[in-house]
VEXSE-980526 format. One record per residue (C-alpha): x, y, z; chain; residue in three letters; residue number from 0. Coordinates in pm, 1 decimal, padded with zeros to 6 digits. Layout:
% residues N
        u        v        w cadena residuo num
        X        Y        Z      A     Ala NUM
...
This chain:
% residues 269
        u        v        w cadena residuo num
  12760.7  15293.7  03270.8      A     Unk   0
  13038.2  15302.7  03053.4      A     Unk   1
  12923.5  15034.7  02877.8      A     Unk   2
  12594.3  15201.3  02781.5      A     Unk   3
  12790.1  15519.0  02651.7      A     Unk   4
  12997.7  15312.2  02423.9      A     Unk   5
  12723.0  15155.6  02292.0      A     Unk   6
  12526.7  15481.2  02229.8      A     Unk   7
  12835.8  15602.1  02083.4      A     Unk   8
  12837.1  15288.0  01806.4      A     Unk   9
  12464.8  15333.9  01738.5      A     Unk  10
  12515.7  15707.0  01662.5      A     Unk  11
  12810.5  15614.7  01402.1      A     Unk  12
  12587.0  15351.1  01252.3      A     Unk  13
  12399.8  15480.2  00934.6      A     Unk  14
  12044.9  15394.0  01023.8      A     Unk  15
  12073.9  15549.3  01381.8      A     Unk  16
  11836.2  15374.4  01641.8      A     Unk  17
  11755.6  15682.8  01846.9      A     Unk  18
  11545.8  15434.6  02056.1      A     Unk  19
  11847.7  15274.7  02170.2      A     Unk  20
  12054.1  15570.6  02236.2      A     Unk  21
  11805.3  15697.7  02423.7      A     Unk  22
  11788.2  15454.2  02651.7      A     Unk  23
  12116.8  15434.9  02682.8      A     Unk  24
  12185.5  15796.9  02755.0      A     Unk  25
  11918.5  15765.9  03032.0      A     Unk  26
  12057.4  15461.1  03189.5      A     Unk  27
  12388.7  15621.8  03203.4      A     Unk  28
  12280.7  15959.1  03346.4      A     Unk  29
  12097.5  15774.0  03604.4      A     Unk  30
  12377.2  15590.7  03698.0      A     Unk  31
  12650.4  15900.6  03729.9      A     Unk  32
  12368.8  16097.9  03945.6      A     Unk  33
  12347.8  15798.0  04171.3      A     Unk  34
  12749.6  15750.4  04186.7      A     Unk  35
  12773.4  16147.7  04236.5      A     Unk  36
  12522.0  16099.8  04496.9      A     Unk  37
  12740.4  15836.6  04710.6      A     Unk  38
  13073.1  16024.2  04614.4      A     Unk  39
  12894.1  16284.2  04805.1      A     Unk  40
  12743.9  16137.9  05106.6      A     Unk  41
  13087.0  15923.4  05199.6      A     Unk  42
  13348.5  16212.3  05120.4      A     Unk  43
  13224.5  16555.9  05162.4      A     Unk  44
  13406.2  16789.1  05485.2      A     Unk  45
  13178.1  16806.0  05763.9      A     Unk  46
  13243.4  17045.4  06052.8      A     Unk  47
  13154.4  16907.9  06380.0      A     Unk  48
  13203.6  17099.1  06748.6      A     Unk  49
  13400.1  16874.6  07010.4      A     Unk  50
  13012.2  16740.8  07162.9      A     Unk  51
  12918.6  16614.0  06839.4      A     Unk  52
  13287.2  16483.8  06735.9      A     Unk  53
  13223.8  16277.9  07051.5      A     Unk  54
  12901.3  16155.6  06998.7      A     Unk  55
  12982.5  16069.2  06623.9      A     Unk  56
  13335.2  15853.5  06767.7      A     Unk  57
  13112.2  15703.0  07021.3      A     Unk  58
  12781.0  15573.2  06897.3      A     Unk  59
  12811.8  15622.7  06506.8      A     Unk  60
  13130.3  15587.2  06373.6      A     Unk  61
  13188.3  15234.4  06454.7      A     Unk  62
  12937.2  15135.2  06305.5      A     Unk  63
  13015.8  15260.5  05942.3      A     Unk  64
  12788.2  15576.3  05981.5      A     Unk  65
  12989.7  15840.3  05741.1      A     Unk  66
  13008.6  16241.8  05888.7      A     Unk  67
  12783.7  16331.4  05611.5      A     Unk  68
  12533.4  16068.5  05718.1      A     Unk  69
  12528.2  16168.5  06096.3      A     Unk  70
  12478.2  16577.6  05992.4      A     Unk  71
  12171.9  16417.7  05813.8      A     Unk  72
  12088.5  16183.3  06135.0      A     Unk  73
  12164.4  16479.3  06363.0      A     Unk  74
  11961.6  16751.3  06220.5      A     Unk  75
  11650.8  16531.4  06237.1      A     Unk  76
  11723.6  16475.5  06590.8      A     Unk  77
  11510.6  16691.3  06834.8      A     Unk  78
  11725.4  16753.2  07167.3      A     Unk  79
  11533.1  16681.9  07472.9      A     Unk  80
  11693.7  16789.8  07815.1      A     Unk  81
  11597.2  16593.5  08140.3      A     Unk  82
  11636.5  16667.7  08479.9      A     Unk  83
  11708.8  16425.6  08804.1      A     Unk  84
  11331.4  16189.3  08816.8      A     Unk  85
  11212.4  16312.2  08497.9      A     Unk  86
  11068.5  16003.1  08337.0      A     Unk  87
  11235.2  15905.9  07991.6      A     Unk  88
  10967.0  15644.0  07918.7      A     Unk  89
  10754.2  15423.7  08144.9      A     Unk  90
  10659.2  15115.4  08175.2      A     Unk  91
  10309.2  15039.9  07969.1      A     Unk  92
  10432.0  15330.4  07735.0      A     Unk  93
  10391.2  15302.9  07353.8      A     Unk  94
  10722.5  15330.3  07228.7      A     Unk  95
  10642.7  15573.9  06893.7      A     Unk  96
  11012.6  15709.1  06931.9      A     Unk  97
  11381.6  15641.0  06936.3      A     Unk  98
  11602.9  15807.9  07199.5      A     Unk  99
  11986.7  15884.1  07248.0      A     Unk 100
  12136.0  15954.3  07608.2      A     Unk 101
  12418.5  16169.7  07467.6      A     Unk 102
  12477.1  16314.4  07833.0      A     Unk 103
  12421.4  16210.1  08211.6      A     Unk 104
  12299.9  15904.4  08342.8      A     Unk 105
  11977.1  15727.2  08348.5      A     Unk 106
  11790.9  15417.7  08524.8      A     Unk 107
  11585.0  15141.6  08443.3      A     Unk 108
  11359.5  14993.4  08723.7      A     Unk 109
  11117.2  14708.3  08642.0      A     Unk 110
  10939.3  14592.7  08926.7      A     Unk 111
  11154.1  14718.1  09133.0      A     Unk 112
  11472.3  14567.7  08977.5      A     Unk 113
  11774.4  14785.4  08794.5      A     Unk 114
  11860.4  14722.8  08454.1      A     Unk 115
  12181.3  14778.6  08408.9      A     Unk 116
  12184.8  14657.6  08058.6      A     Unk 117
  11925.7  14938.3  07986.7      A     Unk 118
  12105.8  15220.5  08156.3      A     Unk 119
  12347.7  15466.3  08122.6      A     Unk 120
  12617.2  15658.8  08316.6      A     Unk 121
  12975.6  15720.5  08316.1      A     Unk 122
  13067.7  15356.1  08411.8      A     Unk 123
  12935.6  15201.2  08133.9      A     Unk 124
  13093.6  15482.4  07865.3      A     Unk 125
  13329.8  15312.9  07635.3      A     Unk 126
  13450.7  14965.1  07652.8      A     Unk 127
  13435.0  14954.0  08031.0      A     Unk 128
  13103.3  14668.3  07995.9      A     Unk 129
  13147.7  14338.2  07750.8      A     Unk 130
  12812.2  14470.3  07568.3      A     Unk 131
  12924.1  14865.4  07563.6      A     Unk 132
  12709.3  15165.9  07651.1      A     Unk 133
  12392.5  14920.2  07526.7      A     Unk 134
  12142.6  15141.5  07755.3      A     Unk 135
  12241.6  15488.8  07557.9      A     Unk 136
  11981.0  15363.5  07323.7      A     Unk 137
  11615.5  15347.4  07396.9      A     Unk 138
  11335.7  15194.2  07184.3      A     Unk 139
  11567.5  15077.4  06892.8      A     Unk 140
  11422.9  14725.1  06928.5      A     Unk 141
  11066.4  14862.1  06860.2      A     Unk 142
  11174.6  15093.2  06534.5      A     Unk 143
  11341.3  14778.0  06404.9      A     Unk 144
  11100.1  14523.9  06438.7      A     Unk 145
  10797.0  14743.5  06334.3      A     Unk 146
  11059.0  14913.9  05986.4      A     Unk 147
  11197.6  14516.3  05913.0      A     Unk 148
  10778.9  14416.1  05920.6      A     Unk 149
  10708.5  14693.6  05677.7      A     Unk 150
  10990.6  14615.1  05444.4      A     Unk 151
  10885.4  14262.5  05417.4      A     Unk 152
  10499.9  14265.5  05425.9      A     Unk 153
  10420.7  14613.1  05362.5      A     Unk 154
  10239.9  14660.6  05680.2      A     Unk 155
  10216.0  15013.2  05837.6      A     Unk 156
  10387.0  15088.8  06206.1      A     Unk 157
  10046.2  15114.8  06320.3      A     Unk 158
  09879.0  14838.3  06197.5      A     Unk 159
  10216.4  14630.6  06287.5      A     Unk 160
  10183.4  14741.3  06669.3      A     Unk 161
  09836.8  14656.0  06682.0      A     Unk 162
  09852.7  14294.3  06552.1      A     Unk 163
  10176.2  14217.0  06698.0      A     Unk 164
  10177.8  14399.5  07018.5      A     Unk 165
  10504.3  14549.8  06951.8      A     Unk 166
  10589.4  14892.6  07080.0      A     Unk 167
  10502.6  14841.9  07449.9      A     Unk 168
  10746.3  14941.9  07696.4      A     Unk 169
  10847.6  14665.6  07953.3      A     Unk 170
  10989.7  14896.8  08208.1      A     Unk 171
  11053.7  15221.8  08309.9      A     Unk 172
  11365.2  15449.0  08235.7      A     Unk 173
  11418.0  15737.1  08510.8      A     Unk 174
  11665.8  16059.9  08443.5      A     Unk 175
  11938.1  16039.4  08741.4      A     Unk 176
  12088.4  16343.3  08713.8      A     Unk 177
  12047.1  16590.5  08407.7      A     Unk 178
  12089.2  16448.8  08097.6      A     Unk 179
  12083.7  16548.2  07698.6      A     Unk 180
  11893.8  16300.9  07496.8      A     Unk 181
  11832.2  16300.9  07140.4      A     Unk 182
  11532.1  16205.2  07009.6      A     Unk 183
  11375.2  16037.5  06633.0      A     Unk 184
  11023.6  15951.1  06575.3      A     Unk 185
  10970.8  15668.2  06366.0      A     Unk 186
  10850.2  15878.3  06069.0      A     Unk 187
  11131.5  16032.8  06086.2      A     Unk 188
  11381.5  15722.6  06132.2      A     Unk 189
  11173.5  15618.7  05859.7      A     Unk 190
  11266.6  15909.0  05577.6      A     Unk 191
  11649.9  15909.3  05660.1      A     Unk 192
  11637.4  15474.4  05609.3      A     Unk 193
  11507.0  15538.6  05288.0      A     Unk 194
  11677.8  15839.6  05169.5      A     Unk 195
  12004.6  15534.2  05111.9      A     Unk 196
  12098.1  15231.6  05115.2      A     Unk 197
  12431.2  15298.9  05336.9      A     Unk 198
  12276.4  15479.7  05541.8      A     Unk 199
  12021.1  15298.9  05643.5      A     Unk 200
  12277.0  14969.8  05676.7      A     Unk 201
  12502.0  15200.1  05887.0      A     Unk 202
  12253.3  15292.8  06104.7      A     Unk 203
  12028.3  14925.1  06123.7      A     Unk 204
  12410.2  14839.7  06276.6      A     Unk 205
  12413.9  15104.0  06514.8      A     Unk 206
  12100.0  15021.9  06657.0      A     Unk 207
  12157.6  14606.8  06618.8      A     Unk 208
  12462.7  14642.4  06796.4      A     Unk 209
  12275.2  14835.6  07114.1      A     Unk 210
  12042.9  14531.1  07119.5      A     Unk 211
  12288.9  14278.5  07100.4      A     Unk 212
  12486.4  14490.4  07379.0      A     Unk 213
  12183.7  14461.5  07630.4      A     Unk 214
  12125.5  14109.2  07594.4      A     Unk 215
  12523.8  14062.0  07690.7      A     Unk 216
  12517.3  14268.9  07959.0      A     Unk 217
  12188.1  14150.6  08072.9      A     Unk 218
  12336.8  13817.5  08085.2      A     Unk 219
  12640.0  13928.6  08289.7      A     Unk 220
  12444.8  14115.2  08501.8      A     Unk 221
  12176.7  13841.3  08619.8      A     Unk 222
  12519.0  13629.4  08682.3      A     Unk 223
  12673.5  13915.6  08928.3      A     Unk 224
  12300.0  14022.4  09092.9      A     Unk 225
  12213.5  14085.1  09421.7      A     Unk 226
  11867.2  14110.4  09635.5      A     Unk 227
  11706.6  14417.1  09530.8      A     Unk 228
  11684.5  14728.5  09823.9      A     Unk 229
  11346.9  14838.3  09941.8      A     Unk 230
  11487.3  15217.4  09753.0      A     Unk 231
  11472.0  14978.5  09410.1      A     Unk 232
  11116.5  14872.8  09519.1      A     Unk 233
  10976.8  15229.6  09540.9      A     Unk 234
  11128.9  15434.7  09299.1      A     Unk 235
  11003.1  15165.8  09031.9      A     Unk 236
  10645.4  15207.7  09223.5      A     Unk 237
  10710.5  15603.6  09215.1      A     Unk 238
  10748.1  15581.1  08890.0      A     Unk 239
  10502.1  15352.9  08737.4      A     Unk 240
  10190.4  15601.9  08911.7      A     Unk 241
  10167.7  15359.0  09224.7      A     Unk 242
  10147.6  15046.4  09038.5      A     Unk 243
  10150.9  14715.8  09286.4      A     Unk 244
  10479.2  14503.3  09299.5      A     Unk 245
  10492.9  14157.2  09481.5      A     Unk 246
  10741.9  14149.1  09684.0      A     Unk 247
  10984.2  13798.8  09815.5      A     Unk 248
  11128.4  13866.8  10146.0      A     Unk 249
  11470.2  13705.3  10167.6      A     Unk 250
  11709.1  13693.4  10416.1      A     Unk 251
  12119.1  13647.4  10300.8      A     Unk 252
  12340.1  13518.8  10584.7      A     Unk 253
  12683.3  13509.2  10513.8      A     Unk 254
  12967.0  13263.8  10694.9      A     Unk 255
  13301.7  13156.5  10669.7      A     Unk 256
  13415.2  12790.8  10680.2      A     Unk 257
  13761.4  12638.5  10615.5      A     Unk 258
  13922.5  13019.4  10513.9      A     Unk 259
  13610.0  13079.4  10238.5      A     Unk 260
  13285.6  13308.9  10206.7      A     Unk 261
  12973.7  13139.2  10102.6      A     Unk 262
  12624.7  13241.9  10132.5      A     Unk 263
  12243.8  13110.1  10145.4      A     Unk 264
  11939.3  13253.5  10107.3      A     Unk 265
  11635.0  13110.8  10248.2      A     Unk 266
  11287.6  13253.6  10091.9      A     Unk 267
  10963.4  13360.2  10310.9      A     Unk 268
């Protein structure tokens, strides 16, 4: 920018002027000092937060490089959705057209039967207290990702995306158990804010990348520490999925104790 103002300042002092030249010149450098004002403005400005959103800023945002000026933007396009205990978040089958935010309470994911705890949330997985973080506070970023990376590369629309691909269909079902304050994004929406900047929208692609990578750890760790499912696991994931049929392997754990250690067997039926 400078640049471009010294050189319209030498053209000007020439004799023969090459208004052209100066032009252009003046008009790359304006350009330039909006655009600069513009960041100056989105990384700097005061932003007054209440203690609720302070927290969910430190928590979920912040970390990932997500400026207070960029989560007032991300906030206010946020419509607040408030659950109560069984009220079905998404289910299984679902088109997944939105992104979702537990900010409050605790929520379950059944498929067939079988908890997720990678994709749900409660006060035990808050913090650091799981290798892979609160991964299940985040709902459908995997689908807004996929379907916004496809139309940045090949220009395809979400819709036509989903129907090709078969993105966008929820593999299980995500249950409300207790009350709980979720926020809530469509894609449009998600959409507008990634291309209203470029930090923002690498802020918040890291947000939502480090949710996914969170659920595949704790997946992982999870599968390694699981136990035989309860017949309550069985049904509420059959409550919830309007009576759809589960097959079911009956297995029977025996435990014993040989030479001072616990081992166990399971035999399948």
């Amino acid at each position: 920018m400078t640049g471009q103002l010294m050189f319209a300042g030498y053209n000007l002092a020439q004799k023969t002027i090459l208004w052209p030249s100066v032009a252009w010149s003046c008009l790359f450098a304006g350009v330039n000092a909006v655009k600069i004002f513009e960041i100056m403005h989105e990384r700097h400005v005061d932003v007054h937060m209440s203690e609720e959103q302070e927290e969910l800023f430190v928590e979920h945002f912040m970390p990932h490089g997500v400026t207070p000026k960029q989560f007032e933007k991300i906030e206010q396009k946020a419509a607040k959705l408030h659950l109560k205990s069984g009220d079905s978040l998404i289910r299984k089958g679902d088109q997944l057209d939105h992104v979702y935010l537990v900010v409050e309470g605790s929520t379950k994911a059944h498929i067939l039967g079988r908890k997720l705890s990678a994709a749900s949330t409660n006060k035990g997985t808050k913090g650091d207290s799981k290798i892979g973080g609160d991964s299940g506070a985040w709902v459908g970023e995997m689908t807004f990702l996929e379907v916004f990376g496809s139309k940045l590369q090949r220009g395809d629309g979400a819709d036509s995306f989903s129907r090709k691909h078969g993105v966008g269909i929820s593999l299980y079902s995500i249950v409300a158990d207790g009350e709980c304050k979720v926020l809530s994004w469509s894609h449009d929406d998600l959409e507008e804010l990634m291309e209203s900047s470029t930090d923002l929208r690498g802020s918040l692609t890291r947000a939502m990348t480090s949710a996914l990578v969170g659920k595949v750890v704790n997946l992982t760790v999870s599968r390694a520490d699981g136990i035989p499912n309860s017949w309550s696991g069985w049904l509420a994931d059959w409550k919830h999925n309007d009576g759809a049929s589960v097959h079911v392997r009956n297995v029977q754990r025996t435990r014993f104790e040989e030479g001072g250690g616990v081992g166990a067997y399971a035999s399948e039926k």
